[in-house]
C-alpha positions as CSV (number, residue, x, y, z in Angstrom):
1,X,266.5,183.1,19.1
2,X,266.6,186.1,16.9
3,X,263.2,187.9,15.4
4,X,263.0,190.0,12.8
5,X,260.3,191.7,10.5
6,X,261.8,193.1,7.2
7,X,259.0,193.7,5.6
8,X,255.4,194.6,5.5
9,X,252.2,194.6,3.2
10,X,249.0,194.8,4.8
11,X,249.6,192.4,8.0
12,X,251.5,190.2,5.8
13,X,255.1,190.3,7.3
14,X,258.2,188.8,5.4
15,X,260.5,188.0,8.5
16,X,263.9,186.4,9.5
17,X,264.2,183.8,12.1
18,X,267.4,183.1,13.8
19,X,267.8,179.5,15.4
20,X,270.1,177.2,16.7
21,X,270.5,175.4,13.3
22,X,270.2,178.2,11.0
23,X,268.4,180.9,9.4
24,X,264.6,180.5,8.8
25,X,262.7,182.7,6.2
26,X,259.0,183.5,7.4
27,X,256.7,183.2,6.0
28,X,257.7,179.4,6.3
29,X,256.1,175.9,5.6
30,X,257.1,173.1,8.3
31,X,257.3,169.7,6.8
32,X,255.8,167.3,9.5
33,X,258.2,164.6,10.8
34,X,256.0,163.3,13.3
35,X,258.2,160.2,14.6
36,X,261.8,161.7,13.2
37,X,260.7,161.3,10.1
38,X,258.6,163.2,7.2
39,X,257.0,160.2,5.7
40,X,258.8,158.7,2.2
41,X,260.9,161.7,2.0
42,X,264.9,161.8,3.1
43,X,266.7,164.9,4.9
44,X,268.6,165.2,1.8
45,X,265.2,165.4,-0.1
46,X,264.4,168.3,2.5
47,X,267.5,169.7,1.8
48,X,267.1,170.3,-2.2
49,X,263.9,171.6,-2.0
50,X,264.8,174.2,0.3
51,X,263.1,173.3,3.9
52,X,264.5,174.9,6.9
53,X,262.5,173.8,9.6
54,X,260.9,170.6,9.9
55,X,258.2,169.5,12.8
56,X,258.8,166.1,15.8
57,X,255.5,165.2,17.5
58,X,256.6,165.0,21.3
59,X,254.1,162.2,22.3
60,X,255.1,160.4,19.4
61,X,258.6,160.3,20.1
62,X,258.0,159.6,24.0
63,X,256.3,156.3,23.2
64,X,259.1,155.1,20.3
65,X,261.6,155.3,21.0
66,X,261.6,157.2,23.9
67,X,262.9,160.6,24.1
68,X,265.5,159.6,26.4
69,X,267.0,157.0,23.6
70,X,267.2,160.0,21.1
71,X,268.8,162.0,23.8
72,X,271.9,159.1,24.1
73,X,271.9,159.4,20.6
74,X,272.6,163.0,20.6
75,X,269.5,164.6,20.3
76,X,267.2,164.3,17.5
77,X,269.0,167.0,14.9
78,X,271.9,163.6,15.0
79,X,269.1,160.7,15.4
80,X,267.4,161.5,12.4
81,X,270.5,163.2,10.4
82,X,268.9,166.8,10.2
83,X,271.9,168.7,11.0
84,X,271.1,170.9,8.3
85,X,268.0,172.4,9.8
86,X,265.5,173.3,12.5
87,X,263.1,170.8,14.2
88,X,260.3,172.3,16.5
89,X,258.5,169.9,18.4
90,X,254.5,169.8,19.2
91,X,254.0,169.5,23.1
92,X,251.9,166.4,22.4
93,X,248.6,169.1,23.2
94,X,247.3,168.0,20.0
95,X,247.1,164.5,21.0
96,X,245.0,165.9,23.8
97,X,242.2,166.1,21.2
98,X,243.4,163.8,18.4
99,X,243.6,161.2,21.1
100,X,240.4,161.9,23.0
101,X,239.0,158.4,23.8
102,X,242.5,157.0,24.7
103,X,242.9,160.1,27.5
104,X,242.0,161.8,30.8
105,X,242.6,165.4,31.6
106,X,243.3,165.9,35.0
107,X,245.3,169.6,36.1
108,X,248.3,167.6,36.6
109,X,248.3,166.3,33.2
110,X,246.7,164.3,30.3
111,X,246.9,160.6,31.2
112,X,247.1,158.5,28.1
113,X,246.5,155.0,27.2
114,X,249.2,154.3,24.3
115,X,248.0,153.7,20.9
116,X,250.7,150.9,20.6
117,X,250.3,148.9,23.9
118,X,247.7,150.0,26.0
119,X,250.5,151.2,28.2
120,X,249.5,154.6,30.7
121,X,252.0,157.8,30.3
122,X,251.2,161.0,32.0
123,X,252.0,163.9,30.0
124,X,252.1,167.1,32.2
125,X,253.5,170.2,31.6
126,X,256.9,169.6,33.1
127,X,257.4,166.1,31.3
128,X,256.3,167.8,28.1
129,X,259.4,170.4,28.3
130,X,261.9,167.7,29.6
131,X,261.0,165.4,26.8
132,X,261.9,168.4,24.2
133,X,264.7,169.6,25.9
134,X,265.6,165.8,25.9
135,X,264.9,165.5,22.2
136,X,267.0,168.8,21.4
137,X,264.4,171.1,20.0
138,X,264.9,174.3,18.4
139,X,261.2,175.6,19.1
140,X,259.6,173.7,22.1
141,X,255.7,174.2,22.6
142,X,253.9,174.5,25.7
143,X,251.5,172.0,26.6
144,X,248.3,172.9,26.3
145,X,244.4,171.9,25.6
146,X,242.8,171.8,22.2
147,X,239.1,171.5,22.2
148,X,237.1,171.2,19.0
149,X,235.2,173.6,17.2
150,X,231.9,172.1,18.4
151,X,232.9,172.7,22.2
152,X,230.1,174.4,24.2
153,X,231.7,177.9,25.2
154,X,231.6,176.7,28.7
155,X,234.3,174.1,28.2
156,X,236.2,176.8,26.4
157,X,236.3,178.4,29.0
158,X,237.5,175.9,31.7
159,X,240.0,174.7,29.1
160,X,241.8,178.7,28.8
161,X,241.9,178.7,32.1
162,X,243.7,175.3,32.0
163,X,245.9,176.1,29.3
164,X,246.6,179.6,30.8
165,X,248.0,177.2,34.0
166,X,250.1,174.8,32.0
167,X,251.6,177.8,30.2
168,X,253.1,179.1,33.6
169,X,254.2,175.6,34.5
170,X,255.8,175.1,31.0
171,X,257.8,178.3,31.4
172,X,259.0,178.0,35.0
173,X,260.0,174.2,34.5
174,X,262.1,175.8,31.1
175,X,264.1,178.2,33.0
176,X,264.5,175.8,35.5
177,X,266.2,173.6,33.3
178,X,268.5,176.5,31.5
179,X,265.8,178.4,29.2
180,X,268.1,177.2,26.1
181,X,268.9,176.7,23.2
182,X,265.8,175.7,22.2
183,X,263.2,178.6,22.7
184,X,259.8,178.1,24.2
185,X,256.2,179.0,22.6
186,X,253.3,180.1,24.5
187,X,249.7,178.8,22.3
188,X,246.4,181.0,22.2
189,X,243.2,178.7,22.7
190,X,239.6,180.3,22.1
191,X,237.6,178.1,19.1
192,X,236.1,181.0,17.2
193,X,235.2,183.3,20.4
194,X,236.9,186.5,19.9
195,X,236.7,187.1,23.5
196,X,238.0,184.6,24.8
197,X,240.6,184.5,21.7
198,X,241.9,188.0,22.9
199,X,241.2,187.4,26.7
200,X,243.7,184.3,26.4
201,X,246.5,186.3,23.8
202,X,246.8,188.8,26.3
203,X,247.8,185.7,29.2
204,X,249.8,184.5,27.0
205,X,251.5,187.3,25.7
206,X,251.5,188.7,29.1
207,X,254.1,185.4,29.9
208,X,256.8,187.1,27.3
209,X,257.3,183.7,25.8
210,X,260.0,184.1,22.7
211,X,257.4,183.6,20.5
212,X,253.4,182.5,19.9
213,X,251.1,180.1,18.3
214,X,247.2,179.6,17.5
215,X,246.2,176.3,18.2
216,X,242.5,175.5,17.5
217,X,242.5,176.1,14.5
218,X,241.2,173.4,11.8
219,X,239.7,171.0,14.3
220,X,236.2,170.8,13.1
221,X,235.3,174.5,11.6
222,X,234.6,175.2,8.2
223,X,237.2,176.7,6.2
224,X,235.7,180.6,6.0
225,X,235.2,180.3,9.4
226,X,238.8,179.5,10.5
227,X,239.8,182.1,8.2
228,X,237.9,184.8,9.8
229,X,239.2,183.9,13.3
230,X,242.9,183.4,12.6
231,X,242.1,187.2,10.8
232,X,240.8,188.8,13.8
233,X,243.3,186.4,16.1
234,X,246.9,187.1,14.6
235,X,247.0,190.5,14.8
236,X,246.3,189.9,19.0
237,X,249.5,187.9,19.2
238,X,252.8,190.3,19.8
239,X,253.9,192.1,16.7
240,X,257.9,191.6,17.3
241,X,258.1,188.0,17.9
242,X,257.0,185.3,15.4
243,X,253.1,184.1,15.1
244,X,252.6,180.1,14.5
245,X,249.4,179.1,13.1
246,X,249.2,175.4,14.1
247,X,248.2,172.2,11.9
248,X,246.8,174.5,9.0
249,X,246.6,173.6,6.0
250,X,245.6,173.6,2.6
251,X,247.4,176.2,0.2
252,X,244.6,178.4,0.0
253,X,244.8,178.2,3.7
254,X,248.1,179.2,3.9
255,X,247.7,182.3,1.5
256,X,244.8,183.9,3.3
257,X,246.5,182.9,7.0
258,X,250.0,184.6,5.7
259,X,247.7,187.8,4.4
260,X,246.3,188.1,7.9
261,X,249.8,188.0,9.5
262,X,250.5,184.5,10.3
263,X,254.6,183.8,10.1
264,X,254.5,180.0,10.7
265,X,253.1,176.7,9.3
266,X,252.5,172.9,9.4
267,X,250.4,170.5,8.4
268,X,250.6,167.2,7.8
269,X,248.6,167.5,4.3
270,X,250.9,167.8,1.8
271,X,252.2,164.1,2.3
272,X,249.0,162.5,3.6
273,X,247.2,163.2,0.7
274,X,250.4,162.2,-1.6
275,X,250.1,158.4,-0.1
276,X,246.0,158.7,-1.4
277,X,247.5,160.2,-5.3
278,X,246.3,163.8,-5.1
279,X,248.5,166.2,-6.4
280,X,248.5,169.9,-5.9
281,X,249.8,172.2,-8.9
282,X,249.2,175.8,-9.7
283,X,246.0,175.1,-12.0
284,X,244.7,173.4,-9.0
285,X,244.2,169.7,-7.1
286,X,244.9,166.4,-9.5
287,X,244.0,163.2,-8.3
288,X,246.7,161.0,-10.1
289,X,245.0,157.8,-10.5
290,X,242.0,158.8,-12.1
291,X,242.2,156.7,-15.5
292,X,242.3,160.1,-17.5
293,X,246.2,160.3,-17.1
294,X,247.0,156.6,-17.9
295,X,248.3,158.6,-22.0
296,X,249.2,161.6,-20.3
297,X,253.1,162.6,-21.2
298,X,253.0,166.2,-19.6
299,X,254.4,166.7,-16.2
300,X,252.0,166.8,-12.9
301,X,252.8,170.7,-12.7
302,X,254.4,172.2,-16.0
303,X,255.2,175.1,-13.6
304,X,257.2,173.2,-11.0
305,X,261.0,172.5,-10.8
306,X,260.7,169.8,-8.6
307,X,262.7,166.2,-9.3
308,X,259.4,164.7,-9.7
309,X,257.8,167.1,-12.4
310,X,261.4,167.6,-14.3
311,X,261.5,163.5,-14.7
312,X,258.3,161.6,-15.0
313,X,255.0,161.7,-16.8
314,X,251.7,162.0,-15.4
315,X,251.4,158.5,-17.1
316,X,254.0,157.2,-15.0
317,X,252.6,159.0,-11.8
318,X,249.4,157.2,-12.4
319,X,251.3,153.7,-13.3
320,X,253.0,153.3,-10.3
321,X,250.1,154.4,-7.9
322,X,247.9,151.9,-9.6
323,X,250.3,149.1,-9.3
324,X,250.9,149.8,-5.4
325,X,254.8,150.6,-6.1
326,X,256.0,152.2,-3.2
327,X,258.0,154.8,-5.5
328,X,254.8,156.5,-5.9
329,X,254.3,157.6,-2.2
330,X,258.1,159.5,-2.7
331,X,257.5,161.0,-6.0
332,X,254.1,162.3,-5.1
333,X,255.5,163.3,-1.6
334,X,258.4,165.1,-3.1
335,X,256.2,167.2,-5.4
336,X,253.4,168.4,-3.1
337,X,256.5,169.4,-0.4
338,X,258.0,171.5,-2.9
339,X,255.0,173.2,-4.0
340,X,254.2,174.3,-0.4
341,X,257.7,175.4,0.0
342,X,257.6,177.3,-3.5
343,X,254.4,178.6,-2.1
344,X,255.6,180.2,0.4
345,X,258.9,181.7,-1.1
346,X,256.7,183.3,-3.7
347,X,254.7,184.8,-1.2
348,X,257.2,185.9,0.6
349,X,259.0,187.8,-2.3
350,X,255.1,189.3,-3.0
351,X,255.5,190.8,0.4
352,X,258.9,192.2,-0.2
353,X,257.6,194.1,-3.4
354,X,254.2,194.9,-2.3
355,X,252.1,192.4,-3.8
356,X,251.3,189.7,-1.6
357,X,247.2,190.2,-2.1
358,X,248.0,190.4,-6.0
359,X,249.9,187.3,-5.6
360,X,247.8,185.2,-3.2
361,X,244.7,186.6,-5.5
362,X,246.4,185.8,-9.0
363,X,246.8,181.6,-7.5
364,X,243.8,181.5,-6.2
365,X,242.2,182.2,-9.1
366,X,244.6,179.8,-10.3
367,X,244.1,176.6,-8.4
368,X,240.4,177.3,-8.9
369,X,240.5,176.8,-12.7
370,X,241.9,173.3,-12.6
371,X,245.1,171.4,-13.6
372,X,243.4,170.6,-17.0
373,X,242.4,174.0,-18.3
């Protein structure tokens, strides 16, 4: 892996990251595939609108079908016909808190009850990176803890310390194992303490992982919160190697995280909420089947080049969601995908002309005025 920081406005960066399967443009938006998929949208549809990286949920893909399936296969890049493109894979660590009542943290591991049999599967640091070097990742994550906002600062604490542990085993049992292709990312814990947030970037950091994440984030807090840390926590992780800001978010989210320095994103948002028929567009959110757009004949976004907004009415939009036609989950999945992705190339070439506050300013402004002013 190859990092590189072009250029610079503020702490926004506009960087370059080299991969295994290609070139990746930073700031960057990571479609979420979670079981070798992104839901209702093909690679090709990735493709077109530009994606380079997309993200593979590791405990996912260890229940169904098994990472060691995809591995025959020949790795997940073949499975899932993304040759194309990137895939970096969450540890499963998220599951550690999405999955709470279904799991038991021990310092071996998490031991979880599957959610599709009832069936127990440790997941410890070293079976986390075998499972992604199994599945073929070009980013692996370490396994790690995520507590939620609400967590006394006690269990913080305890879980660093944890985390901080399962780091070191991630990394030894990675070399062990070749240290490549794929390259290995350390995650910063710390809820909103800035202590402990720069107490556990300097462990992390101090591990000289290729590059680093902030998990934590968006698990509870309110959004002005999570926008202050991530602004205090970005600038703590190592300036030449790429930052990941993990699970966030909405676009505003993603502006003001980019502004503070953040390189990397996911969420699954941007198709979750295209299955429930909101829409996001530059005049803000539009919730398709509200009975206002049944005689609409303008486009969901005038200002977007996407398949969806070049072809088809809001009218049509709000047609098929109200009949239940499954051609409504792609066409709305397809549009909010490409506006992140747009999103970000925007901002990117903000940065590379010195405007990235004008520019996150200007949409936010924007988004706030609504899609029917």
């Amino acid at each position: 892996m190859k990092f590189a920081v072009t250029h610079t406005d503020g702490a926004a960066r506009r960087g370059v990251l080299e991969l295994p399967h290609g070139r990746v443009d930073t700031p960057q938006f990571m479609p979420v595939g979670t079981v070798a998929s992104v839901k209702a949208i093909a690679p090709d549809d990735l493709q077109e609108m530009g994606a380079q990286i997309i993200l593979g949920n590791t405990y996912h893909l260890m229940l169904r079908p098994g990472a060691a399936l995809v591995q025959e296969m020949g790795g997940l890049h073949r499975f899932m016909s993304w040759s194309s493109g990137n895939i970096l894979t969450d540890s499963g660590g998220f599951q550690v808190y999405s999955l709470a009542k279904q799991r038991k943290i021990t310092e071996e591991g998490a031991l979880f009850s599957s959610h599709l049999d009832g069936s127990k599967h440790l997941l410890s640091p070293e079976r986390a990176v075998e499972l992604q070097l199994q599945l073929g990742s070009d980013i692996l994550m370490a396994f790690d803890e995520c507590p939620p906002a609400q967590s006394e600062r006690r269990y913080f604490e305890e879980s660093l310390a944890r985390t901080t542990r399962w780091a070191q085993r991630c990394k030894v049992e990675w070399l062990q194992r070749g240290g490549g292709p794929g390259s290995l990312f350390g995650i910063v814990q710390g809820g909103l303490h800035q202590d402990l947030r720069a107490r556990h970037a300097e462990e992390i950091a101090a591990m000289d992982f290729p590059g680093n994440a902030l998990g934590g984030f968006s698990v509870g807090e309110k959004p002005q919160a999570m926008w202050e840390g991530v602004q205090h926590a970005a600038p703590l992780l190592p300036a030449d190697k790429p930052r990941y800001l993990m699970g966030v978010g909405t676009p505003e989210d993603l502006l003001r995280c980019a502004l503070a320095g953040v390189d990397l994103f996911d969420c699954v948002m941007p198709t979750r909420v295209a299955r429930n028929g909101l829409l996001f567009t530059r005049r803000g959110r539009l919730q398709i089947k509200s009975a206002r757009y049944a005689r609409d004949p303008r486009p969901a976004d005038e200002a977007c080049g996407c398949y969806t907004c070049r072809t088809f009415t809001r009218a049509y939009l709000r047609h098929l969601f109200a009949a239940e036609e499954l051609l409504a989950f792609r066409l709305n999945s397809l549009h909010n995908l490409t506006f992140y992705l747009d999103l970000m190339r925007g901002l990117r070439a903000a940065i590379e002309r010195g405007e990235a506050q004008a520019y996150a300013r200007s949409l936010l402004e924007s988004f706030a005025a609504g899609p029917d002013q």
